[in-house]
PQR file of N, CA, C, O and H, with PARSE charges and radii, in Angstrom:
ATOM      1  N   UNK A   1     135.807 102.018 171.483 -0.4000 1.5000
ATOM      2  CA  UNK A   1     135.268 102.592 172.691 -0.0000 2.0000
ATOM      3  C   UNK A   1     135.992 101.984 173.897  0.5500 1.7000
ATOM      4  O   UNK A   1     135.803 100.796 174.158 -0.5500 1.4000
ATOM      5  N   UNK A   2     136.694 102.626 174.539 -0.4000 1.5000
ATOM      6  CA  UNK A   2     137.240 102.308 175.766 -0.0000 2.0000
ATOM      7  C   UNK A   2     136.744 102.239 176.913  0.5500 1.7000
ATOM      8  O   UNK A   2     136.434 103.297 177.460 -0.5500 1.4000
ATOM      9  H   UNK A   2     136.848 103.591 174.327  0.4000 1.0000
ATOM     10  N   UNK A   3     136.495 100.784 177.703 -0.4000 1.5000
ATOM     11  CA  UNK A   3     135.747 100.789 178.740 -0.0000 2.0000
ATOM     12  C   UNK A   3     136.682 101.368 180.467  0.5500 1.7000
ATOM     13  O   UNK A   3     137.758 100.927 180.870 -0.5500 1.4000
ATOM     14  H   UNK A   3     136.747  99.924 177.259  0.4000 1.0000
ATOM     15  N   UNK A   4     136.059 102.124 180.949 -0.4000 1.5000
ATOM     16  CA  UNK A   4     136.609 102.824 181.867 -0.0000 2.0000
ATOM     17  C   UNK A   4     137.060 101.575 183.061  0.5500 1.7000
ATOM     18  O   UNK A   4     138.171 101.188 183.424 -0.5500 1.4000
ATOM     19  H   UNK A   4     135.185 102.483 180.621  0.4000 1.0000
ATOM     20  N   UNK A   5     135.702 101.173 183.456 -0.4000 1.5000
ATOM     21  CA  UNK A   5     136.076  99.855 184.552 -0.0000 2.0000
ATOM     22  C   UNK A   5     135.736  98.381 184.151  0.5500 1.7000
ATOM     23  O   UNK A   5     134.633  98.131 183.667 -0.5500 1.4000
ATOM     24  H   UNK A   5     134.800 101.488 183.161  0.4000 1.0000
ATOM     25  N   UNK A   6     136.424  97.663 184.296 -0.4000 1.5000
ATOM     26  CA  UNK A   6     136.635  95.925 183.739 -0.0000 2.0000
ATOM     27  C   UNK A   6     134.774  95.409 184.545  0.5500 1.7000
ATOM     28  O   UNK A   6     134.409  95.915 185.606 -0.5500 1.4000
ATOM     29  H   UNK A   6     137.320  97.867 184.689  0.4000 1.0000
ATOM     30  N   UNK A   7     134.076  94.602 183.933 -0.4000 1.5000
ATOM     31  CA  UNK A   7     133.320  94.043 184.183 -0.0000 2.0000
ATOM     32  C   UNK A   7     133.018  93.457 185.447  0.5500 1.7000
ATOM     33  O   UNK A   7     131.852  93.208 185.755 -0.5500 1.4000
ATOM     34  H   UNK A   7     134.372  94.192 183.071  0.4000 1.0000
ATOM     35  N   UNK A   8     134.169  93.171 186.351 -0.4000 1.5000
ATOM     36  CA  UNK A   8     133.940  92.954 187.593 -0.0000 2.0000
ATOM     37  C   UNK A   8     133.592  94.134 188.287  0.5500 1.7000
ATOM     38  O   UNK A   8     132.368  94.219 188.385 -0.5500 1.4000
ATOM     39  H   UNK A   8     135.116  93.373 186.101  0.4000 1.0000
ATOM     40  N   UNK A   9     134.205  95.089 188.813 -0.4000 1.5000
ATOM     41  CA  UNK A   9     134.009  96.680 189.148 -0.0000 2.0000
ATOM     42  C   UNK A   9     132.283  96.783 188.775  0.5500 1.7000
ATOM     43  O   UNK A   9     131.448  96.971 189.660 -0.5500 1.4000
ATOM     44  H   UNK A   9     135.199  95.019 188.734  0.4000 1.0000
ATOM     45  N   UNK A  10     131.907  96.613 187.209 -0.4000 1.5000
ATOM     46  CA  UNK A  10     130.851  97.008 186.637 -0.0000 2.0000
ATOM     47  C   UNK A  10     129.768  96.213 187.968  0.5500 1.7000
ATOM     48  O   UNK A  10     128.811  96.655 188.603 -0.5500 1.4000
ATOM     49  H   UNK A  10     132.586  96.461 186.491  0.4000 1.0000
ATOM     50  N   UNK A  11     130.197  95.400 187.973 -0.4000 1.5000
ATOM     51  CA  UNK A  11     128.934  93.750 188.409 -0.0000 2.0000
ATOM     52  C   UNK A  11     128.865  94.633 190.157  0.5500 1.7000
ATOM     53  O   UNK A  11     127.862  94.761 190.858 -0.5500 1.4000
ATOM     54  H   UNK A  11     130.975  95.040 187.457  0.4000 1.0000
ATOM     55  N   UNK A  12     129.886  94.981 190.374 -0.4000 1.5000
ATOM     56  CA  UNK A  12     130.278  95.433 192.003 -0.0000 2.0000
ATOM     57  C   UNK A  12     129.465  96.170 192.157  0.5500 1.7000
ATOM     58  O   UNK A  12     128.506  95.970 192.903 -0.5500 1.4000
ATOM     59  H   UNK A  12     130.701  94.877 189.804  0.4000 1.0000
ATOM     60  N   UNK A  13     129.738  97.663 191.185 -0.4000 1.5000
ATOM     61  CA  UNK A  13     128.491  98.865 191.440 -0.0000 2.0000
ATOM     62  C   UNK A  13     127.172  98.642 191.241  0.5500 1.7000
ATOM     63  O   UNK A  13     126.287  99.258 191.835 -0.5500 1.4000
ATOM     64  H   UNK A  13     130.517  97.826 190.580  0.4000 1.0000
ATOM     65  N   UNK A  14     126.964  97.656 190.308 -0.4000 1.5000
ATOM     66  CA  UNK A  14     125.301  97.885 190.178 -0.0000 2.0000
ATOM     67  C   UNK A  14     125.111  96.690 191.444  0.5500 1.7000
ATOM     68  O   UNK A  14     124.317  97.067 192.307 -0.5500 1.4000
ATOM     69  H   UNK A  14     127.683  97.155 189.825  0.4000 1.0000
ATOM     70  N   UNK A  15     125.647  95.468 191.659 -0.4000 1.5000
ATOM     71  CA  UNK A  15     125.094  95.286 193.140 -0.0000 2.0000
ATOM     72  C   UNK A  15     124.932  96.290 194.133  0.5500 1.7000
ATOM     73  O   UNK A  15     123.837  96.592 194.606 -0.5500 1.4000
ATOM     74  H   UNK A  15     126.291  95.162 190.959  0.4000 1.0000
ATOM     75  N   UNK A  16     125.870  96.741 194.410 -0.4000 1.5000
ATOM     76  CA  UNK A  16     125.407  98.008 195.382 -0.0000 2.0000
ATOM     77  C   UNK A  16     124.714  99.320 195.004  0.5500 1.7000
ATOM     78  O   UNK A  16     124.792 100.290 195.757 -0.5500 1.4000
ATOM     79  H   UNK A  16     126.761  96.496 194.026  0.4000 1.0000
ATOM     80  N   UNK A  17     124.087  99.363 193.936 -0.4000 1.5000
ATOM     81  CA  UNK A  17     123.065 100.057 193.734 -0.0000 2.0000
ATOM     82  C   UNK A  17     121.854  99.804 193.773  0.5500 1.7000
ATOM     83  O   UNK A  17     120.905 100.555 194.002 -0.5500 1.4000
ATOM     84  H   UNK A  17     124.024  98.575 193.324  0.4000 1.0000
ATOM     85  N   UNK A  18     121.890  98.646 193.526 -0.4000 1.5000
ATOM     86  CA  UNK A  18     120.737  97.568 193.444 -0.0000 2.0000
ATOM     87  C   UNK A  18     120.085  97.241 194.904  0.5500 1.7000
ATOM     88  O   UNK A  18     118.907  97.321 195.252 -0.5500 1.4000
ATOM     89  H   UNK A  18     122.661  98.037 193.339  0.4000 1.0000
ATOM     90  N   UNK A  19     121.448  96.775 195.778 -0.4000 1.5000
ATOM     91  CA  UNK A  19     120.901  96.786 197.447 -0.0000 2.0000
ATOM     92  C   UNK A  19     120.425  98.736 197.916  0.5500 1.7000
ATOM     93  O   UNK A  19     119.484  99.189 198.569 -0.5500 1.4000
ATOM     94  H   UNK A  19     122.405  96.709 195.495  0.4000 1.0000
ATOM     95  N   UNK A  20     121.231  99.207 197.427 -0.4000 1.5000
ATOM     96  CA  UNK A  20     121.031 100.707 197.852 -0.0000 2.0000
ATOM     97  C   UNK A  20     119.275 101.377 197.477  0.5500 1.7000
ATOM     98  O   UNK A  20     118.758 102.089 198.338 -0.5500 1.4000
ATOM     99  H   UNK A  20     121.995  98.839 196.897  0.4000 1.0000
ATOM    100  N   UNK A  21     118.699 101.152 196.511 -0.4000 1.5000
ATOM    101  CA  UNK A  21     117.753 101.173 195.627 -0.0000 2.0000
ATOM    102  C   UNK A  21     116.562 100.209 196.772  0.5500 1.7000
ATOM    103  O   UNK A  21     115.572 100.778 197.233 -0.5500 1.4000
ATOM    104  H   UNK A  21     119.118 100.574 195.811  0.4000 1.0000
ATOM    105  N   UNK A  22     116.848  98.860 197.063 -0.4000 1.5000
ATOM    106  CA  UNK A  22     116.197  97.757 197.802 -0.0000 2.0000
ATOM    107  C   UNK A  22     115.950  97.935 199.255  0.5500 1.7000
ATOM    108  O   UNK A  22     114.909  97.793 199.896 -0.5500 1.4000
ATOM    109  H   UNK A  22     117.652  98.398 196.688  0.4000 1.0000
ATOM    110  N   UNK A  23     117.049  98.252 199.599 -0.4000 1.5000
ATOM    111  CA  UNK A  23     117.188  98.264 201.034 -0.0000 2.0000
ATOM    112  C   UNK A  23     116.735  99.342 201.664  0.5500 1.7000
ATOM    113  O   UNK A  23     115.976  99.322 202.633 -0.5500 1.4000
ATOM    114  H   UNK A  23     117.895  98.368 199.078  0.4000 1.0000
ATOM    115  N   UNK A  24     117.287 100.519 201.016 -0.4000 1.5000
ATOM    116  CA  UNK A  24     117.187 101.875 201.168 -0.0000 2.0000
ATOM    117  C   UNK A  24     116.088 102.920 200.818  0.5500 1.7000
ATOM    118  O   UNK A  24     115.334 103.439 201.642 -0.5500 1.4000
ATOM    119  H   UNK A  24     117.903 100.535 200.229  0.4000 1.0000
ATOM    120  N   UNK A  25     116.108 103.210 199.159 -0.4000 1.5000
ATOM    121  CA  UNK A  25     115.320 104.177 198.717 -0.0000 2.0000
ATOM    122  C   UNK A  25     114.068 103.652 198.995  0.5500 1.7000
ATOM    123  O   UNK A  25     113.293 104.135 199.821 -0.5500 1.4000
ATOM    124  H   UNK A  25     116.720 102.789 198.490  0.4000 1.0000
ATOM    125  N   UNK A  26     113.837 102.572 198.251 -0.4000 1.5000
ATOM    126  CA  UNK A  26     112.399 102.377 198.076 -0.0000 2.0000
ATOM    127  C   UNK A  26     111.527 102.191 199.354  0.5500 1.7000
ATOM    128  O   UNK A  26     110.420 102.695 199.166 -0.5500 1.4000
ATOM    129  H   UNK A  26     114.466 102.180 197.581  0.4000 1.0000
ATOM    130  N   UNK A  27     111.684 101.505 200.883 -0.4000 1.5000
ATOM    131  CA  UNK A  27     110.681 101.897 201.755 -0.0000 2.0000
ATOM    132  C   UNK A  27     111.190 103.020 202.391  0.5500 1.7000
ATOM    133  O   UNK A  27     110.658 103.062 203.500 -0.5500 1.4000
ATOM    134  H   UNK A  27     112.584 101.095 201.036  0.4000 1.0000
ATOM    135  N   UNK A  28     112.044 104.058 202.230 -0.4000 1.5000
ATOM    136  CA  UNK A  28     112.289 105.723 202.734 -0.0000 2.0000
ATOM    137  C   UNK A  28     111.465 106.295 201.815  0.5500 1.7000
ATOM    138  O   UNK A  28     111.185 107.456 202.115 -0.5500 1.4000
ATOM    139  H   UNK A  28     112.476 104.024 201.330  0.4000 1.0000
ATOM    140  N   UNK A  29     110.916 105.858 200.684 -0.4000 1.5000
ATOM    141  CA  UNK A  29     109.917 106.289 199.537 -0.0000 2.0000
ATOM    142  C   UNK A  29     108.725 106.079 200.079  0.5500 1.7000
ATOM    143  O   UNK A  29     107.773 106.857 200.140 -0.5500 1.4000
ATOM    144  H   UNK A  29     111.143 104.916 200.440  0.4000 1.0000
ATOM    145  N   UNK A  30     108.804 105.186 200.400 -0.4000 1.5000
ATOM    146  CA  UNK A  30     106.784 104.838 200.923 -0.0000 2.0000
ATOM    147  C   UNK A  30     106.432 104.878 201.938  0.5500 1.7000
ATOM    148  O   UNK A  30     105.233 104.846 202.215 -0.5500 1.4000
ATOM    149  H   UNK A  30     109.577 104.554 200.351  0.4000 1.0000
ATOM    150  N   UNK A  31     107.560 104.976 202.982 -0.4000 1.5000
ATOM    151  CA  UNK A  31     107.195 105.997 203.776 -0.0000 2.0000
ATOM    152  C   UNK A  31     106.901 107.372 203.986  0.5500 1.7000
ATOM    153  O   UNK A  31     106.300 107.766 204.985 -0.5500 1.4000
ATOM    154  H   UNK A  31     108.534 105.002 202.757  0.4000 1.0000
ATOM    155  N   UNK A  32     107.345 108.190 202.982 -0.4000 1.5000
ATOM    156  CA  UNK A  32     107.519 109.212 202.987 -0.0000 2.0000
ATOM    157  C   UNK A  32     105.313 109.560 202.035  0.5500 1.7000
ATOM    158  O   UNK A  32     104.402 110.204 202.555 -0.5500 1.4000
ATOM    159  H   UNK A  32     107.833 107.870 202.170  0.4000 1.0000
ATOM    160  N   UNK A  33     105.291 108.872 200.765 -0.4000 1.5000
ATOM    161  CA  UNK A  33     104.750 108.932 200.225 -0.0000 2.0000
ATOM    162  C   UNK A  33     103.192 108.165 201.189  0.5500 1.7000
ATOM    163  O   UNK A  33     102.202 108.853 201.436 -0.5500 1.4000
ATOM    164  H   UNK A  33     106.031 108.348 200.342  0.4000 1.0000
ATOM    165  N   UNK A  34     103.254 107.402 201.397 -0.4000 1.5000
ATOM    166  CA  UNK A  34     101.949 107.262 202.717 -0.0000 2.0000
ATOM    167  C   UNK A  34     101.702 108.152 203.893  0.5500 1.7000
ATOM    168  O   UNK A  34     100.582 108.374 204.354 -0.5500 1.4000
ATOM    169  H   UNK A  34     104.058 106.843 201.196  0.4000 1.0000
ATOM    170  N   UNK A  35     103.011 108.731 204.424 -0.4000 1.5000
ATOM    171  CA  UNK A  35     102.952 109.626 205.574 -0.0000 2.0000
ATOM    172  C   UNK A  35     102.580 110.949 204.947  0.5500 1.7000
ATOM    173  O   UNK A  35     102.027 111.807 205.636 -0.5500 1.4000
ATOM    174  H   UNK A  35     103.920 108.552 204.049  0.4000 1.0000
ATOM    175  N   UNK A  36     102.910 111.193 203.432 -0.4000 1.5000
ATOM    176  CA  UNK A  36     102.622 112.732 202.999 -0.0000 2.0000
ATOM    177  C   UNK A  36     100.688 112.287 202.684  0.5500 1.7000
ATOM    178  O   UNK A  36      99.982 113.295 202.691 -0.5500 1.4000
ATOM    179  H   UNK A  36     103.359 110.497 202.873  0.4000 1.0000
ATOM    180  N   UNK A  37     100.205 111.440 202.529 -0.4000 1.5000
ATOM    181  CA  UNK A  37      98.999 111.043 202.231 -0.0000 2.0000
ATOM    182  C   UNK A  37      97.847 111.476 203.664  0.5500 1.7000
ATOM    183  O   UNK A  37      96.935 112.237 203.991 -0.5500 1.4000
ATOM    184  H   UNK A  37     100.779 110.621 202.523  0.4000 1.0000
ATOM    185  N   UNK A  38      98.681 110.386 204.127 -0.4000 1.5000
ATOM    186  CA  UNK A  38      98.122 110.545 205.648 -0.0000 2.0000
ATOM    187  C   UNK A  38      98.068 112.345 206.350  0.5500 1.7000
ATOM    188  O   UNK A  38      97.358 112.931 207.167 -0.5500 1.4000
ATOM    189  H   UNK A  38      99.422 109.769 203.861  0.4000 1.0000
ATOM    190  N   UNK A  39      98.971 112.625 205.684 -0.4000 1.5000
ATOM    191  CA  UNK A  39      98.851 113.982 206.524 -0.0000 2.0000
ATOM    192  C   UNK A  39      98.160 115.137 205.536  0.5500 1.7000
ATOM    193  O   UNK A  39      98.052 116.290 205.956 -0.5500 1.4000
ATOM    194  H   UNK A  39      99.548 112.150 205.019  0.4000 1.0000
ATOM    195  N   UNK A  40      97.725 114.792 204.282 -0.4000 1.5000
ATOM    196  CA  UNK A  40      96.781 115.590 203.516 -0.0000 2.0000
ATOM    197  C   UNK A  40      95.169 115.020 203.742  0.5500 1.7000
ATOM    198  O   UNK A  40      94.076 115.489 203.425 -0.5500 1.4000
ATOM    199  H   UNK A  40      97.813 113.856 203.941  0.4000 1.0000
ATOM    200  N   UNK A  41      95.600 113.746 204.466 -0.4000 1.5000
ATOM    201  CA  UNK A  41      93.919 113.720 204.662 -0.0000 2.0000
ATOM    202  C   UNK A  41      93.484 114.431 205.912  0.5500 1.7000
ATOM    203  O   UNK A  41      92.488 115.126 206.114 -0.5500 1.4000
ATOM    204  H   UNK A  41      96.488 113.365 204.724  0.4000 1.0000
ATOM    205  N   UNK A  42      94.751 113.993 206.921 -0.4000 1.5000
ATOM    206  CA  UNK A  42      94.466 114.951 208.103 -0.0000 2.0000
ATOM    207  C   UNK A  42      94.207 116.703 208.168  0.5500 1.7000
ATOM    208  O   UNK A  42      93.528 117.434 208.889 -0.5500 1.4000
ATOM    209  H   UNK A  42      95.560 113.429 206.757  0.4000 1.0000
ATOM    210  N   UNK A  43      95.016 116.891 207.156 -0.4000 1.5000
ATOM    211  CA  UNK A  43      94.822 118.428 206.999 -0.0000 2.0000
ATOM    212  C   UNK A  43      93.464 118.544 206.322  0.5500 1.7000
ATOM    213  O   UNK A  43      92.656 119.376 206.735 -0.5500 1.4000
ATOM    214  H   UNK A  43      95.567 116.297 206.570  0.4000 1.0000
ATOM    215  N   UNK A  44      93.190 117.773 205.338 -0.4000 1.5000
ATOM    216  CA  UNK A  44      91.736 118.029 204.717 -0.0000 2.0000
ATOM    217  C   UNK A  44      90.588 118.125 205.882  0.5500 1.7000
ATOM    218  O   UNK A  44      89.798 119.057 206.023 -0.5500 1.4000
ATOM    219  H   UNK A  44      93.846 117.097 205.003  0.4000 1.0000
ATOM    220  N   UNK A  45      90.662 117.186 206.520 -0.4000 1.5000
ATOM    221  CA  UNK A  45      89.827 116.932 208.005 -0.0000 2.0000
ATOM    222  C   UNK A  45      89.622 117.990 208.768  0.5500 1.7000
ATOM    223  O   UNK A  45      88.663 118.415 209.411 -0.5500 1.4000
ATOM    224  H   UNK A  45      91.304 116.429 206.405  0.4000 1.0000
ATOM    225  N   UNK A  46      91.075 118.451 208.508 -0.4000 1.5000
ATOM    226  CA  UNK A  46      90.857 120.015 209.559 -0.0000 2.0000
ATOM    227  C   UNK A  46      89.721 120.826 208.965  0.5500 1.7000
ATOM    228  O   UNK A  46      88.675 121.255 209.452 -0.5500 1.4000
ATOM    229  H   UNK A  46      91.855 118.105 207.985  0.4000 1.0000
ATOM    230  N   UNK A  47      90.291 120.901 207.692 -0.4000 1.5000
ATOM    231  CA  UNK A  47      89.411 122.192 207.441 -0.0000 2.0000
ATOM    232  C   UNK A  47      87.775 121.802 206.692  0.5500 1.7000
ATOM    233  O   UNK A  47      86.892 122.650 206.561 -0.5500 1.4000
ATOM    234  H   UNK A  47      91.141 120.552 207.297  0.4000 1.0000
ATOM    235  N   UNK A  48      87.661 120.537 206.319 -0.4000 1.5000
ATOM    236  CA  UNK A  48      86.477 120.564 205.849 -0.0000 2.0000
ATOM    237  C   UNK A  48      85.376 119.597 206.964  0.5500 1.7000
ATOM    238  O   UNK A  48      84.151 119.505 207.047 -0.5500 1.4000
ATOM    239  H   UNK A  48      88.378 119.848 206.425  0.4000 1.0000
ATOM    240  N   UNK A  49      86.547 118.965 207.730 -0.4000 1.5000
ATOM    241  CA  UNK A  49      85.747 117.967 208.921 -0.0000 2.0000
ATOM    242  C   UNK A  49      85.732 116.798 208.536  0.5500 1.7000
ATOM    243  O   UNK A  49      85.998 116.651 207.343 -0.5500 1.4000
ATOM    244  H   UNK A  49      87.542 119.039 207.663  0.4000 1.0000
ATOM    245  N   UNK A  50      85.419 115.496 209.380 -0.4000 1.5000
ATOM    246  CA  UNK A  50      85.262 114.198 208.589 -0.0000 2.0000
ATOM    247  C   UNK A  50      84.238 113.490 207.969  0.5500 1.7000
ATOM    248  O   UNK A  50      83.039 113.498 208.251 -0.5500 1.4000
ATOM    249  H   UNK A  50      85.203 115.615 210.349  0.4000 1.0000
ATOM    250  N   UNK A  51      84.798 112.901 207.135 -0.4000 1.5000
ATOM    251  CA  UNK A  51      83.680 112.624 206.068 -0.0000 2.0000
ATOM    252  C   UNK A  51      82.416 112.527 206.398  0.5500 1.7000
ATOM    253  O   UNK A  51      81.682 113.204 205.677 -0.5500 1.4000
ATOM    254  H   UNK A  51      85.771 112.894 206.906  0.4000 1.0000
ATOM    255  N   UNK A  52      81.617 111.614 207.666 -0.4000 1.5000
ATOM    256  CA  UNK A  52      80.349 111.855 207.879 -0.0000 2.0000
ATOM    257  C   UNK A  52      80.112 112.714 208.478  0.5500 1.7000
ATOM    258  O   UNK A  52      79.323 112.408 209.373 -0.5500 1.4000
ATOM    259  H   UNK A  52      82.213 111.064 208.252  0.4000 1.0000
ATOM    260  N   UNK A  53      80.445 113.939 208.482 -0.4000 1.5000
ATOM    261  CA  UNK A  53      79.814 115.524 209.587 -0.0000 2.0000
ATOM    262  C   UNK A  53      79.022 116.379 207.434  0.5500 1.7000
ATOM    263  O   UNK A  53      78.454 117.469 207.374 -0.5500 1.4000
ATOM    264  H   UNK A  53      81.086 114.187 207.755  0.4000 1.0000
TER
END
């Protein structure tokens, strides 16, 4: 089996996937995923009112 890129290269990309993944995806994720929350409760609110009415 022929390895395409030498082990250093290898170590290179998954660091920078790893920061990419860290830095990046994951709080553009929970933001996204709290703000879509937040705005289904708000929409619920609209139409059914808030919880103590």
């Amino acid at each position: 089996m022929n390895q395409a890129t030498s082990p250093e290269q290898q170590k290179k990309h998954e660091r920078n996937t790893f920061i990419f993944l860290a830095v990046f995806l994951a709080p553009i994720l929970s933001v996204i995923i709290v703000a879509g929350f937040g705005f289904a409760v708000w929409i619920s609110q609209i139409f059914f009112g808030p919880p103590s009415a």
